[in-house]
Backbone as JSON Lines, residues from 0, in Angstrom:
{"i":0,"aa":"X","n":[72.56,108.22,100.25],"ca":[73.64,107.46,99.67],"c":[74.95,108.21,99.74]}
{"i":1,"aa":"X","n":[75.88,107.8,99.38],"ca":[77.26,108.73,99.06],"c":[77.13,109.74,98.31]}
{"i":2,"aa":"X","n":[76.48,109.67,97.61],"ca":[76.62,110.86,96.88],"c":[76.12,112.65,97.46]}
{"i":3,"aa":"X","n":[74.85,112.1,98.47],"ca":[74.43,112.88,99.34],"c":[75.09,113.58,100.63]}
{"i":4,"aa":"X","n":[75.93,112.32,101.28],"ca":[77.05,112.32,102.19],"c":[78.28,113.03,101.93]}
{"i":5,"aa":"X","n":[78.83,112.78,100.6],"ca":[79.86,114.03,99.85],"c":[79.56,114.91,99.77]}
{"i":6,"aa":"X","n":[78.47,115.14,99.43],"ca":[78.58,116.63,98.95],"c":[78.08,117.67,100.41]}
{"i":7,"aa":"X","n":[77.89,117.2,101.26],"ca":[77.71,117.31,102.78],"c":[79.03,117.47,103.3]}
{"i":8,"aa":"X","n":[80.07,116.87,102.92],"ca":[80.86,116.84,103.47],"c":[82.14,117.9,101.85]}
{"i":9,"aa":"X","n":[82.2,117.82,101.37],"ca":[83.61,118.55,100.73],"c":[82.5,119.54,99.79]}
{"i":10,"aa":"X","n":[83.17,120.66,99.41],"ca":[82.71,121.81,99.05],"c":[81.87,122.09,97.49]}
{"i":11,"aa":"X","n":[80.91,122.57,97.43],"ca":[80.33,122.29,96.67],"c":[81.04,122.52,94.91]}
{"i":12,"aa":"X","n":[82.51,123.23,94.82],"ca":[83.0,123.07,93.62],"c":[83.35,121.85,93.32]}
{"i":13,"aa":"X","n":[83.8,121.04,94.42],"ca":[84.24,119.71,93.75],"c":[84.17,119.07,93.15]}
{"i":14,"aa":"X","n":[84.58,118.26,92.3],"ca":[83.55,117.43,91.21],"c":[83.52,116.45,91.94]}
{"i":15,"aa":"X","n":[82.23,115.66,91.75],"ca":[81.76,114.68,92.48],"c":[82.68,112.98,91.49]}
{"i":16,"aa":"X","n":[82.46,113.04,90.37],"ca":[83.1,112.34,89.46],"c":[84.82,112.21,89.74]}
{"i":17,"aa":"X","n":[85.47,112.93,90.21],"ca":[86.82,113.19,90.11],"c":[87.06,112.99,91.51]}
{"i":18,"aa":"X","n":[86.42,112.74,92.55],"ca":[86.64,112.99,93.47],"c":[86.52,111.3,93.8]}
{"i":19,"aa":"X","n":[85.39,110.7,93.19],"ca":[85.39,108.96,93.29],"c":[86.52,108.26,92.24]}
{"i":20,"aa":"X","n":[86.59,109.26,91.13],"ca":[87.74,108.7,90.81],"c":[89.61,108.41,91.31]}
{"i":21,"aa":"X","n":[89.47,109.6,92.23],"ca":[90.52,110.09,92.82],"c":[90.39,108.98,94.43]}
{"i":22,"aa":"X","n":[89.21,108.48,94.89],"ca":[89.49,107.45,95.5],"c":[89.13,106.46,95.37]}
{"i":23,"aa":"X","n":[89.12,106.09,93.9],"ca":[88.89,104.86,93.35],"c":[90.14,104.74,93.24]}
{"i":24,"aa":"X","n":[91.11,105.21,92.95],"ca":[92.54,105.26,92.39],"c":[93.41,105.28,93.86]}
{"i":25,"aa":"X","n":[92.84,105.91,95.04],"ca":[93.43,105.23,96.35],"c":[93.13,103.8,96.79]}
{"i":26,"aa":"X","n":[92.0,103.72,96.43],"ca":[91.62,102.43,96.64],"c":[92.47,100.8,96.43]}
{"i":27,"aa":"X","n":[92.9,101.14,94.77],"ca":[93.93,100.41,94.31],"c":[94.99,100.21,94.73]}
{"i":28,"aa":"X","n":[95.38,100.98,96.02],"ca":[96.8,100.88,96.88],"c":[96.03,99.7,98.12]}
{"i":29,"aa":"X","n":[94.63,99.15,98.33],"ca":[94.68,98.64,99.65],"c":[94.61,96.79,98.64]}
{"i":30,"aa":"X","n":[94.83,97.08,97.46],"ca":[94.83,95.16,96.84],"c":[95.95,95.35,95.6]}
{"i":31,"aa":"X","n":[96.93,96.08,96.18],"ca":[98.53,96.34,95.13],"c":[98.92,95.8,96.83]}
{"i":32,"aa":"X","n":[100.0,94.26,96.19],"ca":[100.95,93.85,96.8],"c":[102.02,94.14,96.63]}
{"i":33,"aa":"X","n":[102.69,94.73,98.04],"ca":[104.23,95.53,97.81],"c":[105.15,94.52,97.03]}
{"i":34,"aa":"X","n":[106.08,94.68,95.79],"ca":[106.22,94.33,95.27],"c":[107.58,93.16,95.82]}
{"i":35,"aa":"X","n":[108.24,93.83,96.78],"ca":[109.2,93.08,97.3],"c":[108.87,91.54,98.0]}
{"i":36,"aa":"X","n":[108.12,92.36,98.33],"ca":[107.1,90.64,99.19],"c":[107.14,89.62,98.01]}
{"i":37,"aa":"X","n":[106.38,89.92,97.56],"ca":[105.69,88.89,95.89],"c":[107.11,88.28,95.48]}
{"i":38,"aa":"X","n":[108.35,89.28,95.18],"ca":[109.43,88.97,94.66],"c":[110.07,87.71,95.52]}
{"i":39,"aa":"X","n":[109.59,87.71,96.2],"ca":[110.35,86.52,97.56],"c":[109.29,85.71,97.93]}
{"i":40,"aa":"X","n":[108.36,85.39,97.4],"ca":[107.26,84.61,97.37],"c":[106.77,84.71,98.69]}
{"i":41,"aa":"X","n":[106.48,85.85,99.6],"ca":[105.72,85.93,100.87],"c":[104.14,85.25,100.14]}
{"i":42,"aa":"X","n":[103.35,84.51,101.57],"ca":[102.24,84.4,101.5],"c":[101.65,85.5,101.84]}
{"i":43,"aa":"X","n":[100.51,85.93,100.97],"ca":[99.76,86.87,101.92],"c":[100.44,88.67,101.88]}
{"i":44,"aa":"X","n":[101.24,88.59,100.87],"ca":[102.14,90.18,101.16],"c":[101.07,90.89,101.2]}
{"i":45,"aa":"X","n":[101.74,92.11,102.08],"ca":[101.14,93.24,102.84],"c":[101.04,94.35,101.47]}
{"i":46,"aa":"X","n":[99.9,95.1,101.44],"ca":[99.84,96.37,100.12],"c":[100.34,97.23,100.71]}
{"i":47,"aa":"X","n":[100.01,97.69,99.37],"ca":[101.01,99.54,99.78],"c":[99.94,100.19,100.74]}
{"i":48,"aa":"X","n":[98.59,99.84,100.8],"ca":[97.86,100.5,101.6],"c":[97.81,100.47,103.0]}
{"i":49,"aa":"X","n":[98.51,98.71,103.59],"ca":[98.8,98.33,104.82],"c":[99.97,98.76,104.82]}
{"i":50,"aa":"X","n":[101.18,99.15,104.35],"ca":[102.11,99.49,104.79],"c":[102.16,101.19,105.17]}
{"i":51,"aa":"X","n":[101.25,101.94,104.28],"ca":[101.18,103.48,104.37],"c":[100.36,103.56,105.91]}
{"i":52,"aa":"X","n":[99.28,102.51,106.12],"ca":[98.37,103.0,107.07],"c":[99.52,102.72,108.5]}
{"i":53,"aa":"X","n":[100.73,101.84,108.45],"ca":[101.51,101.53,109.61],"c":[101.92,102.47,109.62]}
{"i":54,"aa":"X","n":[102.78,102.85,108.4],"ca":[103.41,103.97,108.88],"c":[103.04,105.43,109.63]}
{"i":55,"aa":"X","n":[101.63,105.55,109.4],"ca":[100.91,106.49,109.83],"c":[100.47,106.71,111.52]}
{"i":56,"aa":"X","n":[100.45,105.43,111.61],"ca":[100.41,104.79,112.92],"c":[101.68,105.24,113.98]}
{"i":57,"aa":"X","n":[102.31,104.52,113.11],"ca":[104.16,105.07,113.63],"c":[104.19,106.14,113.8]}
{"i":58,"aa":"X","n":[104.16,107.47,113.03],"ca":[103.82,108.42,113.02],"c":[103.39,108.8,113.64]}
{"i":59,"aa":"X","n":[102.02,108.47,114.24],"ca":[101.44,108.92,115.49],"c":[102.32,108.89,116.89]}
{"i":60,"aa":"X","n":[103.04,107.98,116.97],"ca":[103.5,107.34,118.05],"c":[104.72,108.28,117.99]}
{"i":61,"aa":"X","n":[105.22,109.08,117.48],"ca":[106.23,109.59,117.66],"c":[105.92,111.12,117.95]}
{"i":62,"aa":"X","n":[104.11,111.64,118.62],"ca":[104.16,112.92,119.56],"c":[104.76,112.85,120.21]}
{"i":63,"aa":"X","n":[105.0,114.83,120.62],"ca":[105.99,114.86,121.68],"c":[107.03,114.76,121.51]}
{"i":64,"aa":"X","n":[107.98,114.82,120.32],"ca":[109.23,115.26,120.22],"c":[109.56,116.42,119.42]}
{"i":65,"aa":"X","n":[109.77,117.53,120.05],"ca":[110.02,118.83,119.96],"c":[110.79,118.63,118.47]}
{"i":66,"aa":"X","n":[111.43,118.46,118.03],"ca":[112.0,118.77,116.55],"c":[111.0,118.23,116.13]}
{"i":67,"aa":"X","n":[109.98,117.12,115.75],"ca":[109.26,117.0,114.53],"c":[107.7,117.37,114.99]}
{"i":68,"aa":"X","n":[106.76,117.77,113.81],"ca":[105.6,118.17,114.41],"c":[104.96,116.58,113.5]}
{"i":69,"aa":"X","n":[104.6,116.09,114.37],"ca":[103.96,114.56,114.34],"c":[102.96,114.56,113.4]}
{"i":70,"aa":"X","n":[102.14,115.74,113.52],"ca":[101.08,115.77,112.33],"c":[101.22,115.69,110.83]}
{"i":71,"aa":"X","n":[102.56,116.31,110.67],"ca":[103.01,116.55,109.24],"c":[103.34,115.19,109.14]}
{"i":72,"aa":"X","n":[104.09,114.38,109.99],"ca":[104.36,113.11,109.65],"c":[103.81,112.28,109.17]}
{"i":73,"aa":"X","n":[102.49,112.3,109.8],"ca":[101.19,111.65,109.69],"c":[100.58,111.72,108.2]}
{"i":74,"aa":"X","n":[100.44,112.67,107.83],"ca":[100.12,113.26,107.0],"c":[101.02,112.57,105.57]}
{"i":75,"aa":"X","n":[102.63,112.7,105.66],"ca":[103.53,112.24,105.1],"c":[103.63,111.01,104.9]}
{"i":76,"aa":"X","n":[102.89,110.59,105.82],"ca":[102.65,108.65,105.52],"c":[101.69,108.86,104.54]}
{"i":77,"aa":"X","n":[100.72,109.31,104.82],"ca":[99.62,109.02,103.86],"c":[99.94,109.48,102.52]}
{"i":78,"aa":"X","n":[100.7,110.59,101.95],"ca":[101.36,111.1,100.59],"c":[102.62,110.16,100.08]}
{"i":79,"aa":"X","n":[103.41,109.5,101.02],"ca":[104.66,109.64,100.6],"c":[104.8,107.73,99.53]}
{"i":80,"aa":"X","n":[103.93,107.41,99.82],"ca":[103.54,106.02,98.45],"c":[102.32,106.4,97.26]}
{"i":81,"aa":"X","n":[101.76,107.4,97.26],"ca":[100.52,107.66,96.88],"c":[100.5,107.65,95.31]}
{"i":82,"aa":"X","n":[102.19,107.83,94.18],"ca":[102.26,107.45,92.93],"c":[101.93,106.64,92.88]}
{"i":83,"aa":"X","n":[102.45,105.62,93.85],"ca":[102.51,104.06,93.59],"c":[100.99,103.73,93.27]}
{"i":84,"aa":"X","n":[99.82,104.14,93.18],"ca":[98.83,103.83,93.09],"c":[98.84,103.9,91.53]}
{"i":85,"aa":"X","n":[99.1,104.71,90.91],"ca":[99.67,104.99,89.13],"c":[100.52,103.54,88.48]}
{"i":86,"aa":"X","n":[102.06,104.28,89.23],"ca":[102.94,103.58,88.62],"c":[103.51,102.25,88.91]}
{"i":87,"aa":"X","n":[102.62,101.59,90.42],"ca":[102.8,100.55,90.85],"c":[104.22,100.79,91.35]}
{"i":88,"aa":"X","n":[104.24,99.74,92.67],"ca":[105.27,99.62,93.78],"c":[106.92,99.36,92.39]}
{"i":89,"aa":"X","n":[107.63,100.4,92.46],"ca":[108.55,100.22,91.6],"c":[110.21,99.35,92.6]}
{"i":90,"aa":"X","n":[110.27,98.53,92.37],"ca":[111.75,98.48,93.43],"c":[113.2,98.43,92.51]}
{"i":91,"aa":"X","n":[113.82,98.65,93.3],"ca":[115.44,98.67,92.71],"c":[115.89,97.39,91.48]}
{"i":92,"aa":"X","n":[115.23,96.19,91.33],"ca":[115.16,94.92,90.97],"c":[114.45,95.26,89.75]}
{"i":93,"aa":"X","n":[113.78,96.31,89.57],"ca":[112.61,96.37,88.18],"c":[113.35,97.17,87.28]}
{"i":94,"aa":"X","n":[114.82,97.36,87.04],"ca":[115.57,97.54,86.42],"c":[115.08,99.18,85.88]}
{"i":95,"aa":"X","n":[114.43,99.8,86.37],"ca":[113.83,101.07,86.15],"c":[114.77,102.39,87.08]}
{"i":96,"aa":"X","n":[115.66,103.01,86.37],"ca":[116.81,104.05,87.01],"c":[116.12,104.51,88.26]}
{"i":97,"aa":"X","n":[116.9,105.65,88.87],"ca":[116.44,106.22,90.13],"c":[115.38,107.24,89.4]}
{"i":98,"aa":"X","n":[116.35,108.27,88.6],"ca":[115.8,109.64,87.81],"c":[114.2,109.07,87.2]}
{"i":99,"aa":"X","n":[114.6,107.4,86.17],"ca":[113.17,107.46,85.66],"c":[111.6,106.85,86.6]}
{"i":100,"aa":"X","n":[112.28,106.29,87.62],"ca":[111.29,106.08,88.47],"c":[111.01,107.3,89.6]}
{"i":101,"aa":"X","n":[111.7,108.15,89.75],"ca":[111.49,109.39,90.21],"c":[110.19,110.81,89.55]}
{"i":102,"aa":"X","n":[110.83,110.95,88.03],"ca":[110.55,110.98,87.17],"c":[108.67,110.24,86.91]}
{"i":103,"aa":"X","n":[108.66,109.31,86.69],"ca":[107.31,108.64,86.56],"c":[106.01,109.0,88.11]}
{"i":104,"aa":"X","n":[106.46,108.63,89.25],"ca":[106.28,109.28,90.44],"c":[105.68,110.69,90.26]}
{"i":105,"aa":"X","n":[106.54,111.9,89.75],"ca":[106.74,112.85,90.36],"c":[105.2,113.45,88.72]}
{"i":106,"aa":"X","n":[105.28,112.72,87.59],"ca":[104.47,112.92,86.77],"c":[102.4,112.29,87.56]}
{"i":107,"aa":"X","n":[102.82,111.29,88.0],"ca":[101.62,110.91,88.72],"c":[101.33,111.48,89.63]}
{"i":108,"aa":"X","n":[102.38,112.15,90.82],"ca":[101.54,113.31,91.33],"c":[100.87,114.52,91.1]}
{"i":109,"aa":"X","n":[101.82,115.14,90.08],"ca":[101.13,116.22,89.33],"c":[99.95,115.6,88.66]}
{"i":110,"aa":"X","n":[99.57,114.76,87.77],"ca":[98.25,114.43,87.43],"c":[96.97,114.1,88.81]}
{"i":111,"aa":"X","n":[97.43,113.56,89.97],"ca":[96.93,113.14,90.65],"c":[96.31,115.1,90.96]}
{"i":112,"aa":"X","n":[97.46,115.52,91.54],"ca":[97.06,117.14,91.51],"c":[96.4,117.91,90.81]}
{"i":113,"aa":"X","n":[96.83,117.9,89.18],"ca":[96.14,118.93,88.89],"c":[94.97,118.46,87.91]}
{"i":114,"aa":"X","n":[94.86,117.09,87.73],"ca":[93.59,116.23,87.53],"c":[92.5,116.25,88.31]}
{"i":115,"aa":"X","n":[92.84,114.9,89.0],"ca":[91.69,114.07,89.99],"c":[91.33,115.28,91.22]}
{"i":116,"aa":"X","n":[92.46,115.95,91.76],"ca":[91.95,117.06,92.67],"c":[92.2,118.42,92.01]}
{"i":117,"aa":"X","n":[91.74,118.28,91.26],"ca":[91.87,120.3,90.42],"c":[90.6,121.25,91.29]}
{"i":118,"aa":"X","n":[89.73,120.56,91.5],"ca":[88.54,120.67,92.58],"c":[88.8,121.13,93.99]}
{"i":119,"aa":"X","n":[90.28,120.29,94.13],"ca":[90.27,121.02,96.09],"c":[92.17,121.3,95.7]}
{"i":120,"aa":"X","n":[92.15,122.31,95.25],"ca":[93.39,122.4,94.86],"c":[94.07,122.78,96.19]}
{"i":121,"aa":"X","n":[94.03,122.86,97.41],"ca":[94.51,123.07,99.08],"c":[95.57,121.4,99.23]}
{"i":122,"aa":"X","n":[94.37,120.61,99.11],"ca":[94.54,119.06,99.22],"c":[95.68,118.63,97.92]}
{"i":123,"aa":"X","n":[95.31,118.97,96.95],"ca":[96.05,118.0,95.94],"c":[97.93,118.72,95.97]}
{"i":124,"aa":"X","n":[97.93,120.4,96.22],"ca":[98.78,121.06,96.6],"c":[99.71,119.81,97.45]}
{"i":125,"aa":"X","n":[98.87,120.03,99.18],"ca":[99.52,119.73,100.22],"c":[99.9,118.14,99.78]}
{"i":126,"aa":"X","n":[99.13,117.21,99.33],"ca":[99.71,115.95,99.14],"c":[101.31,115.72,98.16]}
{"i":127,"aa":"X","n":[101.04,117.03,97.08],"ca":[102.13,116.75,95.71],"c":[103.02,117.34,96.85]}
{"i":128,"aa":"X","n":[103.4,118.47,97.77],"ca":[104.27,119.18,98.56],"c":[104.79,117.89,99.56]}
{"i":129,"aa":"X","n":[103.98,117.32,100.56],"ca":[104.47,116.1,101.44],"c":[104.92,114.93,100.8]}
{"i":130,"aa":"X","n":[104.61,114.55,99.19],"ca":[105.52,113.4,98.56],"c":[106.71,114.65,98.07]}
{"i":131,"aa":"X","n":[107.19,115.44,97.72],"ca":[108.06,115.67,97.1],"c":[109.09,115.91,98.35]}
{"i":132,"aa":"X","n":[108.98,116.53,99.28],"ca":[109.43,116.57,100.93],"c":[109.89,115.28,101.1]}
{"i":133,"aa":"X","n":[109.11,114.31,100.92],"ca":[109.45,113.05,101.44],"c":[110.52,112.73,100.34]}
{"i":134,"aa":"X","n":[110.75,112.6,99.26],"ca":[111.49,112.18,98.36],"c":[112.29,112.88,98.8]}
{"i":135,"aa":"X","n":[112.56,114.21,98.86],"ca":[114.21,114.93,99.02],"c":[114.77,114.67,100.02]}
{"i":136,"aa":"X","n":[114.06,114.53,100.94],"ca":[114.49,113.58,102.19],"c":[115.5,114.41,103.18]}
{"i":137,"aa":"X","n":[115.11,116.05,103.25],"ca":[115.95,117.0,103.57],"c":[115.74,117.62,104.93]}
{"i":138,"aa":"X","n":[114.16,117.27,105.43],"ca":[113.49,118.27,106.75],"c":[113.56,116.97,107.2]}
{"i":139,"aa":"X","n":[113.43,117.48,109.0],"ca":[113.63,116.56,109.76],"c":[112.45,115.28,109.76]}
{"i":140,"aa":"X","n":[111.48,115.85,109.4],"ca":[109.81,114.86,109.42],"c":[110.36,114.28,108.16]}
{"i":141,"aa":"X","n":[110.92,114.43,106.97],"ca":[111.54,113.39,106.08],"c":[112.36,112.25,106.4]}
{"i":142,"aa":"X","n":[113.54,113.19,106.97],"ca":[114.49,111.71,107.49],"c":[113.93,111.32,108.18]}
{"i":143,"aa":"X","n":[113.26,111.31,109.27],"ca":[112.28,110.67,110.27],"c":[111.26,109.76,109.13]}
{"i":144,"aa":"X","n":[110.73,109.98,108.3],"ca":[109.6,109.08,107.79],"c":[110.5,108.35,106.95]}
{"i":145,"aa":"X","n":[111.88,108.35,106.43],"ca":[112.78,107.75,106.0],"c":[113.21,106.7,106.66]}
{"i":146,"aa":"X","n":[113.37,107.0,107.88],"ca":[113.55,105.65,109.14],"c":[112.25,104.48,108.93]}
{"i":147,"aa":"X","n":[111.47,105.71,109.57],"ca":[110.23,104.68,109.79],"c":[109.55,103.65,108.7]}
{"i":148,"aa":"X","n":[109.88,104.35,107.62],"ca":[109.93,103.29,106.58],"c":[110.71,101.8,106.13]}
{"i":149,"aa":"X","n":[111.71,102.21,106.84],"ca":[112.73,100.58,106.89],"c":[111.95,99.92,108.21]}
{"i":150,"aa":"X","n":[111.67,100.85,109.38],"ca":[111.07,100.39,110.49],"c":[110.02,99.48,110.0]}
{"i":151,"aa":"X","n":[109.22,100.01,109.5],"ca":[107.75,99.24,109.11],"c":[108.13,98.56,108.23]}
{"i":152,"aa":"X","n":[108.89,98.3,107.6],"ca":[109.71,97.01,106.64],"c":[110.41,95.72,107.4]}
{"i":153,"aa":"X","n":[110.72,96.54,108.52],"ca":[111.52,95.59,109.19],"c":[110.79,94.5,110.28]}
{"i":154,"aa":"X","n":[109.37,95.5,110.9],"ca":[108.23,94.68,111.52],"c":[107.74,93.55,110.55]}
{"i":155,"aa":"X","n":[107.18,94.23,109.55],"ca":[106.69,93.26,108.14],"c":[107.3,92.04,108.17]}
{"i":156,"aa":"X","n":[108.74,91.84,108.11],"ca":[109.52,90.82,107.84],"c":[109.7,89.8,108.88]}
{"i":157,"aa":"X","n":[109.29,90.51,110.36],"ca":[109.34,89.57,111.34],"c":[108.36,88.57,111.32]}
C-alpha cells in the first residue's frame, strides 16, 4: 500500500502522518478555483493546481538560456502558489492589503515548513526559500517566473 511505498521512498525520520498531511494540504490546490476566474463567472475555472503545473511546464520550456538555470524555475512554479493552499487564492478585489496578504502567505509557509515538513527540513527549507525569491521578485528566475505568470494567465483567458 502507500504506506509501504513511502517509507521506501523518503527517509525513515519522516513522519509518515505529516507527510500525508502535508499532501493532503497540496492536494487542496488541484479543486481550489483560481479566484479571478469564479469572480467573472468562467465555466469550469482552472485551480491553482492547473495553473502551478503550466507554469512548470513553461518553465521547462525555457532550457537553454544561459542567465536562468531552468531547474530552479521549475522548481519555483511548484513553491511560488503553495500558501494559497492555506490562505486560499487571495486577489487584489478581496480587499485584503499587499503587507497583510503577504504577511498571511509568508505565515503559511513557515507553518507549512516548520510543521507539515519539520521531518525533511532540506525540502520544507528549499520550498519557504523559492516562494520568498519568488515574492521579492529580485533574481533573474523571479522576474522570469513573474512573466510567465501573466503568460499562463494570459493562455487561460484565450
Amino acid at each position: 500500500g502507500p504506506f509501504a511505498i513511502s517509507h521506501r521512498l523518503f527517509r525513515a525520520s519522516f513522519s509518515m502522518s505529516k507527510l500525508l498531511d502535508f499532501l493532503n494540504l497540496v492536494g487542496k490546490l488541484k479543486t481550489t478555483p483560481r479566484t479571478g476566474w469564479v469572480c467573472r463567472n468562467v465555466a469550469r475555472p482552472e485551480s491553482i493546481a492547473d495553473h502551478m503545473y503550466r507554469m512548470g511546464i513553461l518553465s521547462f520550456l525555457i532550457a537553454g538560456r544561459e542567465d536562468l538555470r531552468h531547474d530552479k524555475c521549475v522548481k519555483m512554479a511548484l513553491a511560488h502558489d503553495l500558501a494559497e493552499a492555506v490562505v486560499g487564492d487571495i486577489t487584489p478585489h478581496d480587499g485584503i492589503s499587499v503587507v497583510d496578504k503577504h504577511k498571511m502567505e509568508a505565515d503559511a509557509m513557515s507553518d507549512i515548513r516548520d510543521g507539515l515538513l519539520q521531518g525533511h527540513p532540506a525540502a520544507g527549507s528549499e520550498l519557504y526559500s523559492l516562494w520568498r525569491e519568488y515574492e521579492e521578485g529580485k533574481t533573474p528566475e523571479a522576474k522570469m517566473m513573474k512573466q510567465l505568470d501573466k503568460l499562463e494567465m494570459l493562455i487561460q483567458a484565450d
